[in-house]
C-alpha positions in Angstrom: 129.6 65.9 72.9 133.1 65.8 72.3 134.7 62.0 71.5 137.4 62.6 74.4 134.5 62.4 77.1 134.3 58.9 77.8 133.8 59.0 81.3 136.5 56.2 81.8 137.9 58.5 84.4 134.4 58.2 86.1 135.1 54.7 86.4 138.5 54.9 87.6 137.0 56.7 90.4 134.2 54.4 90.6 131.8 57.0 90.3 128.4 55.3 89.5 127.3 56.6 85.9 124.3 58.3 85.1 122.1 56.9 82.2 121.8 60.4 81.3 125.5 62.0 81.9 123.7 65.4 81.5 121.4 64.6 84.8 122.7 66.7 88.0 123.0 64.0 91.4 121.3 65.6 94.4 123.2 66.7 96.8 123.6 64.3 99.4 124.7 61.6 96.2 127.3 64.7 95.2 129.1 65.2 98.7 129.1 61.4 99.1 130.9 61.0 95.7 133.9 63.6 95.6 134.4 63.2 99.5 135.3 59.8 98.6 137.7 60.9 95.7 139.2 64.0 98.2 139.9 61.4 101.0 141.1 59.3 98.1 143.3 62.1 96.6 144.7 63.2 100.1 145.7 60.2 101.2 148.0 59.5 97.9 149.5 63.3 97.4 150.0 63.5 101.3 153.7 61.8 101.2 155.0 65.2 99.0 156.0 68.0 100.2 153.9 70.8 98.3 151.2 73.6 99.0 148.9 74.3 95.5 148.2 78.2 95.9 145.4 79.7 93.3 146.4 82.2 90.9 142.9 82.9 89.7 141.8 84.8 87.7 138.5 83.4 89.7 137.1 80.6 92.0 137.5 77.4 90.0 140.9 76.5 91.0 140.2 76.8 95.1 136.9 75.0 94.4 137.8 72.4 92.1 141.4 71.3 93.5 140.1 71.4 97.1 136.6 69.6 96.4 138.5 66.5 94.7 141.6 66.7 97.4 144.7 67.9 96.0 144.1 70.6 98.3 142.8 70.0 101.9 139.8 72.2 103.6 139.6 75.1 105.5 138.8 72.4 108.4 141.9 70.1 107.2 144.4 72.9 108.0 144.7 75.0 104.7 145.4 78.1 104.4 143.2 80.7 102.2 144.9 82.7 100.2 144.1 86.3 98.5 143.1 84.7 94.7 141.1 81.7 96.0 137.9 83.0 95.6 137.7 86.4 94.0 138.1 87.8 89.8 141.4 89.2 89.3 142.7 90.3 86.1 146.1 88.9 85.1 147.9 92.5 85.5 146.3 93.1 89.0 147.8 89.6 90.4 151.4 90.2 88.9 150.8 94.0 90.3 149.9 92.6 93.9 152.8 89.8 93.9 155.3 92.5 93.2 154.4 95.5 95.0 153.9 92.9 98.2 149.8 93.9 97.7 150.4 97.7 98.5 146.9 99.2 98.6 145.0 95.9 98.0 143.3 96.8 101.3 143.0 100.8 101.2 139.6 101.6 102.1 139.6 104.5 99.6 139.4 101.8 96.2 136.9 99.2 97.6 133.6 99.9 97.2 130.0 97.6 97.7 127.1 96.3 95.7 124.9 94.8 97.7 127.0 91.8 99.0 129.8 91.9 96.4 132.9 94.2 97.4 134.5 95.5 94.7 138.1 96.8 94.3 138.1 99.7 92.1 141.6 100.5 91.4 142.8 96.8 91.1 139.4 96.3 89.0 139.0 92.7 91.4 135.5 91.3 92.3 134.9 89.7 95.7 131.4 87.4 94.8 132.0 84.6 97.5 131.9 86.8 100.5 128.5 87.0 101.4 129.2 85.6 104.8 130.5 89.5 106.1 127.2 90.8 105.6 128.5 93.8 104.1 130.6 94.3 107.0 133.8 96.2 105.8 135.5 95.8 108.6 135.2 92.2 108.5 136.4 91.7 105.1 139.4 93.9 105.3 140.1 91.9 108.3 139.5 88.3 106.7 141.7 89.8 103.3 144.7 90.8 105.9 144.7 87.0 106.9 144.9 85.9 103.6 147.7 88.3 102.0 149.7 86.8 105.3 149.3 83.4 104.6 150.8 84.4 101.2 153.4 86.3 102.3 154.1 83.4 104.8 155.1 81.6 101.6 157.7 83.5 100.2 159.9 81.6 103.0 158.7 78.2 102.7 160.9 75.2 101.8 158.3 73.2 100.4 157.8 72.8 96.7 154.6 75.8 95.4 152.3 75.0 92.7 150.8 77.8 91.5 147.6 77.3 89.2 146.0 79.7 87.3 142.6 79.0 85.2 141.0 81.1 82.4 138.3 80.5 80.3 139.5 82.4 77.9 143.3 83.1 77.4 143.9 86.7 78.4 148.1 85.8 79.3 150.3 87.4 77.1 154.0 86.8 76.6 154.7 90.2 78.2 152.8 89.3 81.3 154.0 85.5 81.4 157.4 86.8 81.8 156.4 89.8 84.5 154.6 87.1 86.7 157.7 84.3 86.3 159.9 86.9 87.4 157.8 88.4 90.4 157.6 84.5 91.3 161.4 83.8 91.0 162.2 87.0 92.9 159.9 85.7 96.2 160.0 82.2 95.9 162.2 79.1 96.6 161.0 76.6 94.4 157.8 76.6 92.4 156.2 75.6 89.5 153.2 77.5 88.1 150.8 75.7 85.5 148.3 77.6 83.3 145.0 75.8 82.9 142.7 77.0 79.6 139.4 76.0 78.6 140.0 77.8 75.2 141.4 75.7 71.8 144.8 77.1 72.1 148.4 75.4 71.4 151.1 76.1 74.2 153.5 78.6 73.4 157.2 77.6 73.2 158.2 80.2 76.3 156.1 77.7 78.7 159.0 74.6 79.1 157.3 72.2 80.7 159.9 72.3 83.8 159.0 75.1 85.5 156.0 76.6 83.8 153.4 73.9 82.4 150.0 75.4 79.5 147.6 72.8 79.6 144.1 72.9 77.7 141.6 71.9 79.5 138.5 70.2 76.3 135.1 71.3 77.2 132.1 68.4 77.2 130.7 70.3 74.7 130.3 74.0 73.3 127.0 74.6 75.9 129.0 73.9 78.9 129.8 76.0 81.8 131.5 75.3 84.8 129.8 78.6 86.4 126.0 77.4 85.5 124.6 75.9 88.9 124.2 72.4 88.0 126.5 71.6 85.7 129.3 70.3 88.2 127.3 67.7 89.4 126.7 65.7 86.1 128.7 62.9 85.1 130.9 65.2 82.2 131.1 68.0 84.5 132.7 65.7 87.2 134.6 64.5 84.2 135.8 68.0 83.0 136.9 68.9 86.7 138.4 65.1 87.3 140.4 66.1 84.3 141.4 69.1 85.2 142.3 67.6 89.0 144.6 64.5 86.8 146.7 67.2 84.8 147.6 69.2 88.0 148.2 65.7 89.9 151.0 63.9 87.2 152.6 67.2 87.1 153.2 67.7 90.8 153.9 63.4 91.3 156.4 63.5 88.1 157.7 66.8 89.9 159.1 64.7 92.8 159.9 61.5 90.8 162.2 63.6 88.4 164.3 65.0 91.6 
């Protein structure tokens, strides 16, 4: 276990400790804990003026930021957008933000396994949309909605936090500077903050104003956010508490600084 996880951010939280912080909560105990810290979160964040949007590359950010409330529910209002819940490769999301998603929903690249749509030219996985059935039709439709709620953005006044997660770092100079640009060219005012679960030092291009590299410890070397389980022990709540308090100080000290 690494020394950082103390779970003193449990406490903070008062989330009840587990005698054995490796030991999963049921799921009623779950949903009764991180409801409390979403309302918790909500209430605090609600007096700014911001929308956090998921840049991928998968699900965690959409999960994590909405399950512990610095993003609201479906039910709360929010929006889904295109990366929330699908595997896109850091090239196919700057592609998609600059050509405005031109052929993200042509018929001819997306093909099915099972359950899972795939998009073949874009290489993107869709493994959270087992709801459609395997209805095409459906999921186009559903995709539209969301590449409109994105596009929605580019006119918005409020301040946009984009977050991106990786497991392991895959963004290269070249492509940090293609995605900052696509973003400057269609929005406002934003900030976009690169979360990493790898051992990595931030490079000196990220300047902490607008862009913000963060690395994100893991419990320990066995741990993975993906295995079912995990999320529900005391040092995965930790790890994704963590994860929720970088985002947080760097949207609050966003305001405070204006």
């Amino acid at each position: 276990m690494h020394p950082s996880f103390t779970r003193e951010i449990l406490k903070k939280y008062g989330v009840p400790l587990k005698s054995n912080p490796y030991e999963a909560r049921n799921t009623e105990e779950f949903e009764r804990m991180y409801q409390a810290i979403h309302f918790k979160n909500l209430n605090e964040m609600k007096k700014y003026q911001y929308k956090l949007v998921s840049l991928g590359t998968s699900c965690f950010v959409r999960m994590v930021f909405g399950r512990y409330g610095l993003k609201p529910f479906k039910f709360e209002g929010e929006k889904s957008y295109p990366f929330d819940l699908a595997c896109h490769p850091i090239p196919t999301i700057i592609k998609c933000i600059e050509s405005n998603f031109d052929k993200y929903l042509d018929l001819s690249y997306i093909s099915q396994d099972g359950l899972t749509f795939h998009h073949n030219l874009y290489d993107i996985s869709f493994p959270h949309e087992e709801d459609m059935e395997g209805d095409l039709a459906r999921f186009v439709e559903r995709y539209r909605g969301r590449i409109n709620n994105f596009r929605e953005l580019y006119g918005t006044k409020d301040s946009v936090f984009f977050v991106m997660f990786e497991d392991k770092v895959t963004l290269t100079e070249n492509n940090y500077r293609e995605l900052m640009g696509c973003l400057t060219e269609k929005f406002q005012n934003y900030k976009f903050i690169y979360l990493t679960t790898e051992e990595s030092i931030a490079p000196e291009y990220f300047d902490n104003i607008i862009s913000f590299y963060n690395h994100l410890q893991l419990p320990d070397e066995h741990y993975s956010w993906k295995t079912v389980g995990c999320t529900e022990t005391d040092y995965g709540i930790e790890f994704d508490l963590k994860s929720v308090e970088i985002v947080k100080n760097i949207i609050e000290n966003s305001f405070i600084s204006k």
